[in-house]
C-alpha positions in Angstrom: 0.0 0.0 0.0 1.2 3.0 -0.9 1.0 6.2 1.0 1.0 10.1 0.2 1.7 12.2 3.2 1.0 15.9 1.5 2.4 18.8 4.1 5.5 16.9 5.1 7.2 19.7 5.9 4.8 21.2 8.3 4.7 19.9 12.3 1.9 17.4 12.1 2.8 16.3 8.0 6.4 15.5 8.9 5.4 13.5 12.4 3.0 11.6 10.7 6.1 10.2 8.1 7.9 9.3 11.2 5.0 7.5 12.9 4.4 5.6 9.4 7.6 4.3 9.5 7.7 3.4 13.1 5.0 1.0 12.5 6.6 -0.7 9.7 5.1 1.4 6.4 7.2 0.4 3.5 5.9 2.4 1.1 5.3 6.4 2.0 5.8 9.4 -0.4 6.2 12.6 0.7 4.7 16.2 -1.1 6.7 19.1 0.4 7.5 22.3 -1.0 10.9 22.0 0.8 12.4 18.6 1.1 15.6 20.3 2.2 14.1 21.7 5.8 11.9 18.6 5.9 14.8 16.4 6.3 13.0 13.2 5.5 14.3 10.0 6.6 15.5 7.2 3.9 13.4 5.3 2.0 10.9 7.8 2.1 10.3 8.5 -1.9 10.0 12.7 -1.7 8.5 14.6 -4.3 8.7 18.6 -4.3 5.9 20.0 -5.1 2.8 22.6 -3.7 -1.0 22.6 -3.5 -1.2 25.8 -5.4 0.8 24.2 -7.9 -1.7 21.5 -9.4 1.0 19.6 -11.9 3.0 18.8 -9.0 0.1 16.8 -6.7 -0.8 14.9 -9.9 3.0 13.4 -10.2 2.7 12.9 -6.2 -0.8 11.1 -6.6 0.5 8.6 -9.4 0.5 5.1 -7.8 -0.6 6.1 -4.6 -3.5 3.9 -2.5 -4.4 6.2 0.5 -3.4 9.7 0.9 -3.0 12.1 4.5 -4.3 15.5 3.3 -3.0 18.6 4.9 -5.6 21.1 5.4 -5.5 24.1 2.2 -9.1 25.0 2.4 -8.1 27.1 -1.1 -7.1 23.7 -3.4 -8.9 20.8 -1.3 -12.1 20.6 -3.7 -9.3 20.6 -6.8 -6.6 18.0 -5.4 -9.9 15.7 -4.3 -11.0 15.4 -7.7 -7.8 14.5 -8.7 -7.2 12.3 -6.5 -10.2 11.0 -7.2 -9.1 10.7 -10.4 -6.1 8.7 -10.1 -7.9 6.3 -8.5 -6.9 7.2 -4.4 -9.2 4.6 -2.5 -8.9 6.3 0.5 -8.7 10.1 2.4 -7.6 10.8 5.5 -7.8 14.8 6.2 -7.1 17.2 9.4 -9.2 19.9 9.5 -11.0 21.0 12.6 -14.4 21.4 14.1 -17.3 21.0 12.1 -18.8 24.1 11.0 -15.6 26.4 11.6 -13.2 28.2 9.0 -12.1 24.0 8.1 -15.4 23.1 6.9 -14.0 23.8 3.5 -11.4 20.3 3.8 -14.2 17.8 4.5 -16.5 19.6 1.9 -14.3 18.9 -0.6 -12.8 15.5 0.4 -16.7 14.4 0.7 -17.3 15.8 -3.1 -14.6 13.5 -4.7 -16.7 10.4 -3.8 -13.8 9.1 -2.9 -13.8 7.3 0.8 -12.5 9.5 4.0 -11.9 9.5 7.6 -11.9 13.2 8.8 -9.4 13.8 12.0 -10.9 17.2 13.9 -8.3 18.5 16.4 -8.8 21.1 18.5 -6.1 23.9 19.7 -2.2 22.7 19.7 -0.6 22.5 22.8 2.3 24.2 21.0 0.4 27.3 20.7 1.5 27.9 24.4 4.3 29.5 22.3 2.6 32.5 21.6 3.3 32.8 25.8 7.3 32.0 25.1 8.7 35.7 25.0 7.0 36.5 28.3 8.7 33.2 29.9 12.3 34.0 29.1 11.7 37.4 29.9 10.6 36.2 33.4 8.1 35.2 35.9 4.7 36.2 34.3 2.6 35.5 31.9 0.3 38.3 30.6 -2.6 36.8 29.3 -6.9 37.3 28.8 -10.1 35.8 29.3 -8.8 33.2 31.7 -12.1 31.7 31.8 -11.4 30.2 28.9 -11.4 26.8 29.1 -10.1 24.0 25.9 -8.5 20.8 25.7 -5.4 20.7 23.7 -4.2 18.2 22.1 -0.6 17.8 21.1 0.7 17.3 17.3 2.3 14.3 18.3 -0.8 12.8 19.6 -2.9 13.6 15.7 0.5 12.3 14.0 0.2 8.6 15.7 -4.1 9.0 15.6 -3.2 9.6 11.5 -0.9 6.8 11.4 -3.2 4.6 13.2 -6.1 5.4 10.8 -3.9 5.5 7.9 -2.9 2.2 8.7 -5.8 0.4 9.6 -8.9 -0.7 9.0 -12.8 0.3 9.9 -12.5 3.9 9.6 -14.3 4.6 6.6 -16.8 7.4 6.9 -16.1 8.2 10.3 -14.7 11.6 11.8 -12.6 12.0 14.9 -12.8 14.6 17.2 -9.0 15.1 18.7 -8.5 16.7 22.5 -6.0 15.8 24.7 -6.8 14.1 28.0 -7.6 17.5 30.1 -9.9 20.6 29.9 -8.1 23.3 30.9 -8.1 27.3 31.6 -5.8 29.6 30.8 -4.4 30.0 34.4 -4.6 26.2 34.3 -2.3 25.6 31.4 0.5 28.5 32.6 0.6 26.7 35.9 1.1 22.8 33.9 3.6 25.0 32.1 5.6 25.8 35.5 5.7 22.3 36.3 6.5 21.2 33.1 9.4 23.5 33.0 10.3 23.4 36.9 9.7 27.2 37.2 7.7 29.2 39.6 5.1 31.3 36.8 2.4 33.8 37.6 -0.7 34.5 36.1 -1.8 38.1 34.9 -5.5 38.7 33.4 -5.3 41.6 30.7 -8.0 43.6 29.6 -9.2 45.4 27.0 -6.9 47.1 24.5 -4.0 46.2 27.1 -4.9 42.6 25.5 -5.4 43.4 22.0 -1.6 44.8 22.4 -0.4 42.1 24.3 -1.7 39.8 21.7 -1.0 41.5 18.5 2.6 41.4 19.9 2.7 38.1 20.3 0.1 36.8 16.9 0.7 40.1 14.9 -2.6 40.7 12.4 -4.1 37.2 14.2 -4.3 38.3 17.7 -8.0 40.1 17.9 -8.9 37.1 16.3 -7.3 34.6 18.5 -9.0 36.7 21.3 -12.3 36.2 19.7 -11.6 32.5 19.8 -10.8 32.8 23.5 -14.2 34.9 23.9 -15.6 32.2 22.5 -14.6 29.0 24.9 -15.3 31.6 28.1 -19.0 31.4 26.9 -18.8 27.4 25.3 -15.8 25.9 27.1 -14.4 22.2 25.4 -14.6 19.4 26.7 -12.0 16.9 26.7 -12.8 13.3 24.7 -11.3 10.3 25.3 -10.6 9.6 21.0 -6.9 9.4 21.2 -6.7 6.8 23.7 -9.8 4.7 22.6 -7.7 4.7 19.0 -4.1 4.9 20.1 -4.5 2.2 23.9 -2.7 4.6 25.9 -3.7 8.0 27.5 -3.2 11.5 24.9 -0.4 13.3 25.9 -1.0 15.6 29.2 -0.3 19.4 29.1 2.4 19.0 31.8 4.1 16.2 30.0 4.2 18.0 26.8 5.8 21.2 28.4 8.2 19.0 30.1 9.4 17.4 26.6 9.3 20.9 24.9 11.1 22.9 27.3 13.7 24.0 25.1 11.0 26.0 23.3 10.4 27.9 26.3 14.6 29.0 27.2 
C-alpha cells in the first residue's frame, strides 16, 4: 500500500512520516515544498511539489493507495478530484471542528466520492508558544479571558491518531474529534507549564486594549482574532474526549508532559 503524506514539511505532516515508519510502512511518499528543511528519513520517496501548484500533486498522486491531506481549504475541492481521479481509495484529512473556518477540507474530500476519515483536532498544545517571549523574559505570563477553558491536544498525539487510521482498518466514513486528555483554563495551562518546565510562573489577566496589544505582539494581524476564539470557549468551554486513547491504547499526551518534553522551546 502506498502512501501520500501531503504537508510533510509542516509539524503534524512531517510526524506523521515518522509514525508511518515506526509502524513498519514500507511504502510512503512525501509532497513538500521544501524537502531540504523537511529532512525526511531514507526510504521515504519525496516529491517537491505545492497545493497551489496543481501539476506537481498529480506526479505525487501517481500510484498512490491512500493519501493524509493537509488542510489548504483554497485547493482541497481541486486535489480531491484529482485524487479522485487517479484512483486514491482512501482520504484521511485534518481539519478542525465542524462548521468552523475547516469546513472547506471535509466539503471537498466528501465531493470527490472518494472514501475518508476526517481527523478534527482542536487547539495545539504548542500554541503555548505565543506565551514563550513573556517566559524567558521572566516570571509572568500576561494573558486574557482566563475563563477560557479547551483541551489541547498535542501534534504528536494527531501524528500517531493519523498513522493509526492511515494504517488500519474500519475507519471509513467516520470523523474523529482530537483533544487531549484534560480541559483546561488559561491559568490552568500556565501553571502545567511551570511544572512542566520546573519554574515558579504567575498569572496576569489583561483587559481590554491592554490585551489586543499584548496579543497582537505576540500573533501580529491574528491576535484580535485569537482573542475572539478565547471569547468564544469563556462562553462554550471544550470538553475533553477520550478519542486518542480509545484509538491509540494509551492515554493522549498531558499538558504538563508536553511542556516537560518541549522545554527547550520555552529558554
Amino acid at each position: 500500500m502506498r502512501i501520500l503524506v501531503t504537508g510533510a514539511t509542516a509539524n503534524v505532516g512531517r510526524m506523521v512520516v515518522d509514525e508511518l515508519l515506526a509502524r513498519g510502512a514500507e511504502d510512503v511518499r512525501a509532497l513538500t515544498v521544501d524537502p531540504e528543511r523537511a529532512a525526511l528519513p531514507p526510504g521515504v520517496e519525496v516529491v517537491r511539489g505545492s497545493f497551489r501548484r496543481p501539476a506537481t500533486v498529480a506526479t505525487a498522486l501517481a500510484g498512490v493507495d491512500v493519501v493524509y491531506l493537509a488542510p489548504d481549504p483554497a485547493t482541497v475541492f481541486e486535489v480531491c478530484r484529482m485524487a479522485a481521479e487517479a484512483g486514491v481509495r482512501r482520504i484521511v484529512d485534518m481539519a478542525g471542528a465542524k462548521g468552523d473556518h475547516w469546513q472547506a477540507v471535509e466539503d471537498g474530500v466528501e465531493a470527490s466520492g472518494v472514501p475518508f476519515t476526517h481527523l478534527e483536532p482542536g487547539e495545539f498544545m504548542a500554541n503555548a508558544t505565543i506565551w514563550a517571549p513573556q517566559i524567558r523574559a521572566g516570571d509572568e505570563v500576561r494573558d486574557a479571558f482566563p475563563g477560557a477553558i479547551n483541551a489541547p491536544i498535542a501534534q504528536e498525539d494527531i501524528a500517531a491518531v493519523a498513522a493509526e487510521v492511515l494504517l488500519g482498518d474500519g475507519h471509513e466514513g467516520r470523523s474523529y474529534e482530537l483533544t487531549g486528555p484534560q480541559a483546561l483554563s488559561r491559568p490552568e495551562k500556565v501553571a502545567a507549564l511551570a511544572e512542566g518546565l520546573g519554574r515558579d510562573l504567575a498569572y496576569v489577566e489583561l483587559t481590554g486594549e491592554a490585551a489586543v496589544a499584548q496579543f497582537e505582539l505576540a500573533m501580529g494581524e491574528y491576535g484580535r482574532w485569537y482573542l475572539d476564539g478565547l471569547a468564544q470557549l469563556t462562553a462554550h468551554p471544550q470538553r475533553a474526549v477520550p478519542t486518542v486513547a480509545d484509538l491509540l491504547g494509551r492515554p493522549a499526551t498531558a499538558y504538563v508532559e508536553w511542556a516537560r518534553h518541549h522545554a527547550d522551546l520555552f529558554g
